[in-house]
N, C-alpha and C positions, 0 to 999 in steps of 0.2 A: 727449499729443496737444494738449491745453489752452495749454501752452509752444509747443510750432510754432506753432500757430493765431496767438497771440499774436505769436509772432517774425516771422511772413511777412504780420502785418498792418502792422508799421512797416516791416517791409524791401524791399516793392513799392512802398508810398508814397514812400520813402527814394531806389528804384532812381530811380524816375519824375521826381522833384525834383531829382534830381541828375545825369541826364541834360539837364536845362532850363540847370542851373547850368553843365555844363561847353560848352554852345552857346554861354553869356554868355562865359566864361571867352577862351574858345578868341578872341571876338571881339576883347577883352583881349589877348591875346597875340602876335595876329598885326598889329595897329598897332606893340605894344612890340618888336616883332622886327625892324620896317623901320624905327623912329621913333624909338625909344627914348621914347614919348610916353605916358602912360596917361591912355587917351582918357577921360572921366569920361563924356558924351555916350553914352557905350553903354548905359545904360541907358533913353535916349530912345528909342534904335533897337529896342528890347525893346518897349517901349510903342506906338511906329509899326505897328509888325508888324502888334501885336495888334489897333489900332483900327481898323486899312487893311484888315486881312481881316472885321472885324466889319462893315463897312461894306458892303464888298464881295460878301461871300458871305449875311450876315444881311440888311441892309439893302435891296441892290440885286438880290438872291438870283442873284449869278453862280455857276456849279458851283463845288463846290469849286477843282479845278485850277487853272479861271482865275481865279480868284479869291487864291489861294496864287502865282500866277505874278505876278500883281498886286500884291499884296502886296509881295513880295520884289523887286519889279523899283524897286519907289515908293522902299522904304527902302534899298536900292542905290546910289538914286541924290543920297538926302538925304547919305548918307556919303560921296560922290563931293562935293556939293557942301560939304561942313563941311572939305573937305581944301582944294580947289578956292580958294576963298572965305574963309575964317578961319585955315588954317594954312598955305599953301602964300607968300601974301605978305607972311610972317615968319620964314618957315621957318630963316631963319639967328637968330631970338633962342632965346633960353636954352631948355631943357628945360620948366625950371619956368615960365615965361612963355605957354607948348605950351601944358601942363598948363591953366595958367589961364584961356586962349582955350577951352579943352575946358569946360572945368564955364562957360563963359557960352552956350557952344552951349547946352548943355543945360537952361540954364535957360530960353533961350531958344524951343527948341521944345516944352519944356514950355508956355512961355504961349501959343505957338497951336497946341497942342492942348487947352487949356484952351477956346480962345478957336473953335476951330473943332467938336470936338463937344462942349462944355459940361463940367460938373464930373457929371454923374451918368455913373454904369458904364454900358456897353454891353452887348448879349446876346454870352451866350457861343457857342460854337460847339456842334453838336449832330450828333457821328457816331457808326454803329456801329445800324446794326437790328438786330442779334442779342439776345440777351439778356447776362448778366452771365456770367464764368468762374469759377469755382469750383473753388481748386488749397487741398488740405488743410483745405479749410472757410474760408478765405480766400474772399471774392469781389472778382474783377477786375471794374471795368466797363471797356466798349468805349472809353470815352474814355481809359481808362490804357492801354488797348493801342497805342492809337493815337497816345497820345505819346510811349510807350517805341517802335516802330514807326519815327514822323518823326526824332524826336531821335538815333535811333542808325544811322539811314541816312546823313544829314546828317555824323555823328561820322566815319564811316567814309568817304563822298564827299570831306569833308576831309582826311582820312589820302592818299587817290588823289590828289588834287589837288598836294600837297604833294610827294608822291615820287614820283609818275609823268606830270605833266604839266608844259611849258616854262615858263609863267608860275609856277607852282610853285616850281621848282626856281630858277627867275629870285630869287623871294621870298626864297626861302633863302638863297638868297646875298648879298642885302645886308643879311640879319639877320645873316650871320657877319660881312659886313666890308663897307661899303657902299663903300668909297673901292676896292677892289680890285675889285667888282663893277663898279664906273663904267669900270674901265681896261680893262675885258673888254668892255666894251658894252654892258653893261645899262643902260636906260633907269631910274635910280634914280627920279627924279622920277614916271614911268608907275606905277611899280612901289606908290610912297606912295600914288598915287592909289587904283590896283588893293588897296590892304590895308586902306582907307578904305570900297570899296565894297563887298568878301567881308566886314568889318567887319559893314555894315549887313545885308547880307544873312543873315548869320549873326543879327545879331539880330530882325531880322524872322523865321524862323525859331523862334526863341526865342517872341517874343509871339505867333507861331501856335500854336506848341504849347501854351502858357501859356492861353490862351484856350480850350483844349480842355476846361478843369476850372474857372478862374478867370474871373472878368465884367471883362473889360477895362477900365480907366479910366485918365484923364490923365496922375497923377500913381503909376501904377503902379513907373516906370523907375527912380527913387529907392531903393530897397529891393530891387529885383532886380539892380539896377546895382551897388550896394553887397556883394551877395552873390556874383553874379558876379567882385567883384573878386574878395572873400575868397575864392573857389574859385580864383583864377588866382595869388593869394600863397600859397594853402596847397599846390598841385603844384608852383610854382614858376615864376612868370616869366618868361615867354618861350620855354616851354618846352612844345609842343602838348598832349605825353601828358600832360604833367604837367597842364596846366587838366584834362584829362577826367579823370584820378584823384580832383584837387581838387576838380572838381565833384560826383564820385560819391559823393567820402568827408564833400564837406560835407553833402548832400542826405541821407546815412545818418546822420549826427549829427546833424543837424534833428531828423530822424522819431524816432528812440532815446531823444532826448533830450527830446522831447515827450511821450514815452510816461514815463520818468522823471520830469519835470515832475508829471503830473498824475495819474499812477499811486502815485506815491511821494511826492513830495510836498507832493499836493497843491495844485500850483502853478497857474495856470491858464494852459493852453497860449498864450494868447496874448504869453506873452515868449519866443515862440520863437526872435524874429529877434534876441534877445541871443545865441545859439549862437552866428551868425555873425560877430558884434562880440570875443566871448570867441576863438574859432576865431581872428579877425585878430593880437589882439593877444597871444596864444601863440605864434603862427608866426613873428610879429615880434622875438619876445624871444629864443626858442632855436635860429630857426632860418631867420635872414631870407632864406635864397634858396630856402626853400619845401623838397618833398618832393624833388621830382629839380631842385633849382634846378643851374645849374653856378657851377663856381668864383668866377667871373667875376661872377655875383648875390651869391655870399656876402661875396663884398670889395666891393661897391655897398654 
């Protein structure tokens, strides 16, 4: 009994963190599908989320709802503008030139969010008046519910989104072939926008939920951002299910491996975020187009 207890206290923490990672991931993926562009900026949009609702709902004490509709409407609309604005009138340079406009966004609204709520954390979010859950002497608290809850709503609205609605299915198709999408009618140009703004919103999303457990601050989006990739290299690139496996499976080697760290030994958990660094540069070595990457990644 001692062994479960044990196992289902890294593998709830593991589920919950990895649901976080594959929101980041998915946000990754779905720029790389229309852009071919790996936004680095997404983990700002992670960070936005998170201040926008601390603001919002702690600060200005809006309900929740509107406060979460807020949120997500704000960093929507930052990704609509980092397309808009920094990548859309260059859009014909090089990939890697993309890329580099992306990590100046990022640094750049790193400094005004530096600049606009200061360097100290902000309060976290506080929901759930029940009490704690209790599965095999495990206790859940209401905020883990609440992010395994958001996070996996979110996982699956995206699944819908993608295969049963026209903008969707619009997306898809100029991830497969953007030049044959244009011949059909697809407004490719709308479309970069549109996966620029689900971008954001997905990552707003992300710093909501993150905020659920975590004290939001500035320079949070660096290290989630970073992890998020590593969950979207390790399911494979550009490939939806594959972020959410990657983020599941990296969020469980987190937690496992924290508990080997400092159980075994005797490590101190705090170099946990090397999993994610060692996790990148495995995946890169044996198996660069990730878990279900396609053909087509593996010759990239």
């Amino acid at each position: 009994m001692e062994h479960v207890h044990l196992f289902l206290d890294y593998l709830i923490p593991g589920i919950s963190l990895g649901t976080i990672y594959a929101l980041i991931a998915l946000g990754f993926t779905i720029i790389f599908r229309v852009t071919e562009i790996i936004n680095f900026a997404q983990g700002e949009f992670v960070m936005l989320g998170a201040m926008c609702m601390a603001t919002f709902h702690s600060t200005l004490g809006l309900p929740f709802p509107v406060a979460f509709l807020a949120s997500v409407g704000c960093v929507t609309l930052v990704g609509a503008l980092v397309e808009a604005l920094a990548i859309r009138p260059i859009r014909s340079a090089s990939v890697v030139s993309l890329i580099i406009v992306t990590i100046g966004c990022s640094i750049l609204i790193r400094g005004i969010a530096m600049f606009v709520w200061g360097k100290n954390a902000l309060p976290w979010l506080e929901m759930g008046q029940g009490g704690p859950l209790s599965v095999c002497g495990t206790v859940i608290s209401p905020q883990t519910i609440w992010m395994l809850a958001i996070a996996l709503s979110v996982v699956v609205l995206s699944h819908v989104f993608f295969e049963h609605t026209l903008v969707g299915k619009a997306m898809s198709a100029c991830a497969i072939n953007r030049r044959a999408a244009y011949l059909v009618g697809i407004p490719v140009e709308r479309m970069v926008l549109y996966s620029f703004g689900l971008s954001g919103a997905l990552g707003a999303v992300s710093g909501i939920v993150i905020s659920l457990k975590f004290f939001p601050v500035y320079d949070m989006g660096v290290s989630l951002g970073l992890k998020g990739f590593c969950a979207a290299i390790l399911g494979g690139l550009g490939n939806n299910l594959g972020a959410i496996l990657g983020g599941v499976l990296l969020g469980l080697l987190e937690s496992f491996g924290v508990g080997f760290l400092s159980r075994v030994m005797h490590i101190s958990s705090g170099y946990k975020d090397v999993i994610a660094l060692i996790v990148l540069v495995l995946v890169l070595v044996l198996r660069p187009g990730g878990l279900l990457g396609s053909a087509d990644t593996e010759k990239a």
